[in-house]
C-alpha positions as CSV (number, residue, x, y, z in Angstrom):
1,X,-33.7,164.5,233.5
2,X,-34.4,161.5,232.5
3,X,-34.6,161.1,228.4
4,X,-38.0,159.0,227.5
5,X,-37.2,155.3,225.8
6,X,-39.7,156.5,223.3
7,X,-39.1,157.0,219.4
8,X,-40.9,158.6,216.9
9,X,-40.1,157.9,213.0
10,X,-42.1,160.6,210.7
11,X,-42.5,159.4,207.5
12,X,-41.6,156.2,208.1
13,X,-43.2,154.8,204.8
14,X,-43.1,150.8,204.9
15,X,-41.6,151.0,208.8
16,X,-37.8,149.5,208.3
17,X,-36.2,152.0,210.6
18,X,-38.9,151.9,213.0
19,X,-38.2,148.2,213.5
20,X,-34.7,148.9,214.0
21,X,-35.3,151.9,216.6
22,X,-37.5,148.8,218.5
23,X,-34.1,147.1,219.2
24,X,-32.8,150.1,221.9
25,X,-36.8,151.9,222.3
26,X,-39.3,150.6,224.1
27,X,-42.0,152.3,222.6
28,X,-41.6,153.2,219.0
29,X,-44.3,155.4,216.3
30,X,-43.9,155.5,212.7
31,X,-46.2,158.0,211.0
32,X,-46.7,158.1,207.1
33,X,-49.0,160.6,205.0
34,X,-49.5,156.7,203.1
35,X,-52.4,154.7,204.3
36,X,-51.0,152.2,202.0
37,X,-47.2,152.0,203.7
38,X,-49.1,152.2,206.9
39,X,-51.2,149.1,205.9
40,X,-48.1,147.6,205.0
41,X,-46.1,148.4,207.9
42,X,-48.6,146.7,210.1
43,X,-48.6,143.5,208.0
44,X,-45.1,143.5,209.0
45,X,-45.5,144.1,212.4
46,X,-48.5,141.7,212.8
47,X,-47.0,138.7,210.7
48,X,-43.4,138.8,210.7
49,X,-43.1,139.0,206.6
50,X,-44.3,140.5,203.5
51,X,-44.1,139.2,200.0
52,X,-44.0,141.7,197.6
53,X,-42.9,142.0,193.4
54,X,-40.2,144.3,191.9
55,X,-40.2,145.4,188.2
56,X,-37.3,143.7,186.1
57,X,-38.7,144.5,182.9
58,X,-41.5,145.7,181.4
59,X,-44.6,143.3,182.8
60,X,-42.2,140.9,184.1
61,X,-41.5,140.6,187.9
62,X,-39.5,138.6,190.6
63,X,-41.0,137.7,193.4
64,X,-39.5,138.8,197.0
65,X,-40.3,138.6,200.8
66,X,-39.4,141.2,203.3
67,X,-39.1,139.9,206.8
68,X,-38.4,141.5,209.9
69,X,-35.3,140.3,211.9
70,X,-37.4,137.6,214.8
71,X,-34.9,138.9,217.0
72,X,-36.5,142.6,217.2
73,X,-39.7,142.4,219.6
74,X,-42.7,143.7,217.4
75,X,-44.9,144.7,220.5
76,X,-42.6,147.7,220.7
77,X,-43.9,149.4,217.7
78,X,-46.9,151.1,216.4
79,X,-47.8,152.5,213.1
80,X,-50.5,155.4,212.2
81,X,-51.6,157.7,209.4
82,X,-50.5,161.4,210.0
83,X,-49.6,164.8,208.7
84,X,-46.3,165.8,209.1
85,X,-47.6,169.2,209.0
86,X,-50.4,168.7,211.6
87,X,-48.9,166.2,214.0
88,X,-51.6,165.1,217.4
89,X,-51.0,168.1,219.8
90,X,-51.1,164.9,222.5
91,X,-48.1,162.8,220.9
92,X,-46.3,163.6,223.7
93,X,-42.2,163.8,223.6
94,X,-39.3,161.5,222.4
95,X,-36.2,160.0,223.4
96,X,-35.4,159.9,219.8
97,X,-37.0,161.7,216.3
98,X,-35.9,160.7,213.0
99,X,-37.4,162.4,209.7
100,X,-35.5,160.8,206.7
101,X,-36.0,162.5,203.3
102,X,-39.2,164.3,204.2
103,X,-38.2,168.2,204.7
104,X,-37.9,168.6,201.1
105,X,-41.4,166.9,200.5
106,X,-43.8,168.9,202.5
107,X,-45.9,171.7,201.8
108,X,-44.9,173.7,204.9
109,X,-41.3,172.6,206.1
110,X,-41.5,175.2,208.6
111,X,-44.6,174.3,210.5
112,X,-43.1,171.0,210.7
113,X,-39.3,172.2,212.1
114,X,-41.1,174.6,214.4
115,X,-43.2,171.8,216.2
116,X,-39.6,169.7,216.9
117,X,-38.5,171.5,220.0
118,X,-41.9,170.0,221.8
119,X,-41.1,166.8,220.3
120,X,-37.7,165.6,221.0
121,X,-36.9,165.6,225.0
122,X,-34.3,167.7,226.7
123,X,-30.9,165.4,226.1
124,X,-32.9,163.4,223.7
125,X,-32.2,162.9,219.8
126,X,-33.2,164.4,216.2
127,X,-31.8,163.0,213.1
128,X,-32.9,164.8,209.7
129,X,-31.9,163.8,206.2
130,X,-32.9,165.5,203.1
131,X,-31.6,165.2,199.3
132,X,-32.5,169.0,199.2
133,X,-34.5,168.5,195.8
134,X,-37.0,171.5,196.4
135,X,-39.9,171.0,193.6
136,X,-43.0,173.4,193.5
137,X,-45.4,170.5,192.8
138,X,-44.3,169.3,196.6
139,X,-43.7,173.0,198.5
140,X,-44.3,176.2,197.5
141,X,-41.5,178.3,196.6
142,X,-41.8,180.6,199.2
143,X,-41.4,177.5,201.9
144,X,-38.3,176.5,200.7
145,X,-36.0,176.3,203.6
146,X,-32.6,176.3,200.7
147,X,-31.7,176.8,196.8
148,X,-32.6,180.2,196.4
149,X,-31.0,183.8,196.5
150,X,-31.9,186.0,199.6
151,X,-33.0,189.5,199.0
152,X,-28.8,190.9,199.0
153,X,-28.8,188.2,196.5
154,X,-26.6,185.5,198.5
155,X,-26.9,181.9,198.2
156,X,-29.5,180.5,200.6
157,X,-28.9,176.8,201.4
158,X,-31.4,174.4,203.4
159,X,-28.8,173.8,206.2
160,X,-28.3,177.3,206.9
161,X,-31.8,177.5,207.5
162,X,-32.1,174.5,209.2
163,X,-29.1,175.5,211.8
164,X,-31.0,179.2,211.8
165,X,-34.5,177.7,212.9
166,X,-32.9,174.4,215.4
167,X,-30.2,176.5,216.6
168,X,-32.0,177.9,219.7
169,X,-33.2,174.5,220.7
170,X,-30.8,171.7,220.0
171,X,-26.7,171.4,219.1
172,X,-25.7,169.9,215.9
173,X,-23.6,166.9,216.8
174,X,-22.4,165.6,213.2
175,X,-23.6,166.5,209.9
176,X,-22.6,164.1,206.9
177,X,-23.3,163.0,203.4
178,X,-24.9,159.6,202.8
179,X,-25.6,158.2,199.5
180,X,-28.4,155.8,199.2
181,X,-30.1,153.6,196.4
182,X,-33.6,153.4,195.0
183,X,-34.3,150.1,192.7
184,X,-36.6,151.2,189.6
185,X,-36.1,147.9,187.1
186,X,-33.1,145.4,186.9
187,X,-31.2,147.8,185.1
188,X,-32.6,151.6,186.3
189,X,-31.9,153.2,189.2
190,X,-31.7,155.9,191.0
191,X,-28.3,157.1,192.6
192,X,-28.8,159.9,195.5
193,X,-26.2,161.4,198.1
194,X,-29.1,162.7,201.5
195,X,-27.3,165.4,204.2
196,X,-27.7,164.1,207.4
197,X,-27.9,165.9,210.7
198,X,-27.9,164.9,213.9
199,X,-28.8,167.4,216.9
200,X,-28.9,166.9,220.6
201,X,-32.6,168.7,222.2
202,X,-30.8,171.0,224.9
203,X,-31.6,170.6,229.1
């Protein structure tokens, strides 16, 4: 079967990897809960280039411009609002699905891991990352897929969970720490190591 040349970002916030997935998909979605990094994303796609401030200290600011390489073709991408809870029943399926540092952020990470076998394509690809920072003011305790006891009182982690629910549906391929970077001010930061997984959707 023939895997689709279609890729789907979920939470793709201001759209980077989506215009990176445009380089090898001919059709590529990015879908944020943000109207505002979906406005932004299609400035992007519809100019080229962004300018945007960061913080250095207190009120004072430099002044940047984000640009998107000219040698990735634009046309290929889209950008809309979405749940990743409540995802269009008529998205259809992907060649490639890639949720970066969203599991741990939704009210219902279940709903969402559930709806992945209809998403990804037999053969095609899923690639999850999460920091695993479980916070009740973002999910409900009792969604947590990891960082909790089970009832025999053993250590429940969110990729035993996430190889529990996938596991019928797709084969982990690689699974891997990656650190990664957030800018706050010129001299605060944030410092974070996200688990990545990478799963094949099975014929």
């Amino acid at each position: 079967m023939k895997v689709p040349r279609r890729a789907l970002d979920i939470g793709c916030a201001v759209g980077r990897t989506v215009f990176e997935l445009a380089r090898d998909f001919e059709h590529v979605t990015g879908i944020d809960y943000s109207q505002a990094f979906i406005d932004t994303c299609c400035v992007l796609k519809d100019q080229g280039s962004l300018d945007y401030s960061v913080q250095d200290e207190g009120d004072l600011s430099t002044q940047l411009k984000a640009i998107v390489d000219p040698t990735i073709d634009r046309t290929r991408v889209h950008f809309q609002q979405g749940d990743a809870c409540n995802l269009p029943l008529d998205i259809g399926q992907f060649g490639c699905v890639v949720a970066a540092n969203l599991t741990c952020r939704l009210p219902n990470p279940y709903d969402f891991l559930n709806r992945l076998p209809n998403l990804v394509a037999p053969g095609g690809i899923l690639m999850l990352t999460t920091p695993c920072t479980w916070l009740e003011q973002f999910t409900p305790k009792s969604n947590w897929l990891g960082g909790y006891m089970d009832k025999n009182q053993q250590p429940v982690t969110t990729f035993d969970t996430l190889k529990k629910i996938l596991g019928p549906d797709f084969d982990l391929i690689e699974d891997k720490n990656m650190p990664f970077f957030i800018r706050e001010t010129a001299r605060k930061n944030q410092w974070s190591v996200t688990h990545a997984t990478i799963w094949i959707r099975k014929e």
